[in-house]
C-alpha positions as a LaTeX table, in Angstrom:
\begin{tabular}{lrrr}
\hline
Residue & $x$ (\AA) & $y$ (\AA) & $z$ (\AA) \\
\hline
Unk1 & 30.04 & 9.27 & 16.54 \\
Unk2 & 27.06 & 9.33 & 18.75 \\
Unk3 & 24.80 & 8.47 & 16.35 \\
Unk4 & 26.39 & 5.98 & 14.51 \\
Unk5 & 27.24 & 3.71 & 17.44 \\
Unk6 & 23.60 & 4.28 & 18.10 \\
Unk7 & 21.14 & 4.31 & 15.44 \\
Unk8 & 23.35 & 2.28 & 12.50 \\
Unk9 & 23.20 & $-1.22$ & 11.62 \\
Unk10 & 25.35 & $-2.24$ & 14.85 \\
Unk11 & 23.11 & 0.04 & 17.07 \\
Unk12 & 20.08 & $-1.68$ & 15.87 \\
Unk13 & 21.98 & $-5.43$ & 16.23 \\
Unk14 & 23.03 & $-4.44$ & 19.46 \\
Unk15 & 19.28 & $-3.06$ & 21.14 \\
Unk16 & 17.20 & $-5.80$ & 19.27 \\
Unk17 & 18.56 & $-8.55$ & 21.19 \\
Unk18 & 16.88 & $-6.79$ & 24.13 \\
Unk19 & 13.65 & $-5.60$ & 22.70 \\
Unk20 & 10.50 & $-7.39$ & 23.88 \\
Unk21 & 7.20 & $-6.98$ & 22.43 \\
Unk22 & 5.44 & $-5.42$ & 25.48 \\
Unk23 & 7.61 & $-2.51$ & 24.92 \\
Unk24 & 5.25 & $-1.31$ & 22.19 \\
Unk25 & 2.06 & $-1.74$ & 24.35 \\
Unk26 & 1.75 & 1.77 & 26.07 \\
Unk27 & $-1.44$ & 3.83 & 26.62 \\
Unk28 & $-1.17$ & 6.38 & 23.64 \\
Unk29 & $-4.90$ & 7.53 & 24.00 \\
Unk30 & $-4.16$ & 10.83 & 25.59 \\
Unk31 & $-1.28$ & 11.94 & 23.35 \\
Unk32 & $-1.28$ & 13.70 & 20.22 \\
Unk33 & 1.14 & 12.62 & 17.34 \\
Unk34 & 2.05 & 15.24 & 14.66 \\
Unk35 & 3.30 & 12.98 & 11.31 \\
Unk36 & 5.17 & 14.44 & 8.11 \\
Unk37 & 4.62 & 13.08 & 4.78 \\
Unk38 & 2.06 & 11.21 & 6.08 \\
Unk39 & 0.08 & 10.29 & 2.86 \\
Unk40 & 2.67 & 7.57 & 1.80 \\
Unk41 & 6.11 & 5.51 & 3.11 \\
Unk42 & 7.18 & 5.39 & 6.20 \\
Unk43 & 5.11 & 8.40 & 7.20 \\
Unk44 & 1.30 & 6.44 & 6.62 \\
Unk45 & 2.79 & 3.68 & 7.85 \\
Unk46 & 3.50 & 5.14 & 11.50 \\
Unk47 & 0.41 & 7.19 & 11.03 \\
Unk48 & $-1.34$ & 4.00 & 10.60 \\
Unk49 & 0.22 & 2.31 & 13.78 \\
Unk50 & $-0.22$ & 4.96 & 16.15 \\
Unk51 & $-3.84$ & 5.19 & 14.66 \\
Unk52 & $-4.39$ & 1.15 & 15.39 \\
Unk53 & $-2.92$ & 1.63 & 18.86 \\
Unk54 & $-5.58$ & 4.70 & 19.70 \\
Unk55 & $-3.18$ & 7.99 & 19.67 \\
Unk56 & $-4.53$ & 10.80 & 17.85 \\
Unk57 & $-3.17$ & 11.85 & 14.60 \\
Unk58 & $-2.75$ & 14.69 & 12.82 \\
Unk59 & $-1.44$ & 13.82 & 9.07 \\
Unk60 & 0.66 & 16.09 & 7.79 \\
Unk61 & 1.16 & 15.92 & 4.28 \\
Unk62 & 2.31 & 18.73 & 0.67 \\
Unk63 & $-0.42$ & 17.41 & $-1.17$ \\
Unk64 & $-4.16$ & 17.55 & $-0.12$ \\
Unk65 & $-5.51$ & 15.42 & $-2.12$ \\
Unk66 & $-3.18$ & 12.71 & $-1.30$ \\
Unk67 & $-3.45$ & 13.77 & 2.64 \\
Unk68 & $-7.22$ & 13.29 & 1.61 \\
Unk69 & $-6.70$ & 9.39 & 0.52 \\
Unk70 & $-4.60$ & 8.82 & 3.14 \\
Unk71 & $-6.75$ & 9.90 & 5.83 \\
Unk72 & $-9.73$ & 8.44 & 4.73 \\
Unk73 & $-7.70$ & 4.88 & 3.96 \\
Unk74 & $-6.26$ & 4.99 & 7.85 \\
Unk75 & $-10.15$ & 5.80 & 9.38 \\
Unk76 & $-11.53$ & 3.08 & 6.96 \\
Unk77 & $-8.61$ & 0.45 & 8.15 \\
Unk78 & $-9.14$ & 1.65 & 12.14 \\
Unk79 & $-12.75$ & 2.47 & 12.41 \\
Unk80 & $-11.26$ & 5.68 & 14.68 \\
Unk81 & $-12.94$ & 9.30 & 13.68 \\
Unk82 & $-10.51$ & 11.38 & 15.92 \\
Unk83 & $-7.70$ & 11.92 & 12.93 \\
Unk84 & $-6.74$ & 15.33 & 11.78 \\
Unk85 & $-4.88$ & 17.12 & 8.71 \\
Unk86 & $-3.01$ & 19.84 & 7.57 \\
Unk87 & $-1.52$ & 21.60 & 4.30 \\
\hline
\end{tabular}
């Protein structure tokens, strides 16, 4: 029950209302973030993100040829050289 009241539709309704903007603006730059399926979806997308906002990354991805793409794509979009992968 836990998790439904907390991370369903009414979970999200409920903790929106609240959210501000500057909760997203932490100092990332001295933690490491290890990302699944990292080469597409959801996965390059938070890849991406935590990339724009200065964490490091290590993709993490089945196929290394799409980590490849992927990795180069999120240093071209972020200009940052410290991002990592493994297959």
């Amino acid at each position: 029950m836990y998790g439904w009241k907390n991370f369903g539709k009414s979970g999200f309704q409920k903790n929106s209302a609240t959210f501000k903007d500057d909760d997203l603006s932490s100092n990332i730059s001295d933690k490491t973030f290890l990302i699944t399926g990292a080469n597409s979806g959801l996965g390059y997308a938070t890849a991406l993100k935590i990339a724009t906002l200065g964490g490091r990354v290590v993709l993490l991805c089945r196929n290394k040829e799409r980590g490849l793409e992927a990795r180069d794509s999120i240093v071209e979009q972020t200009k940052i050289t410290m991002l990592s992968y493994g297959f």
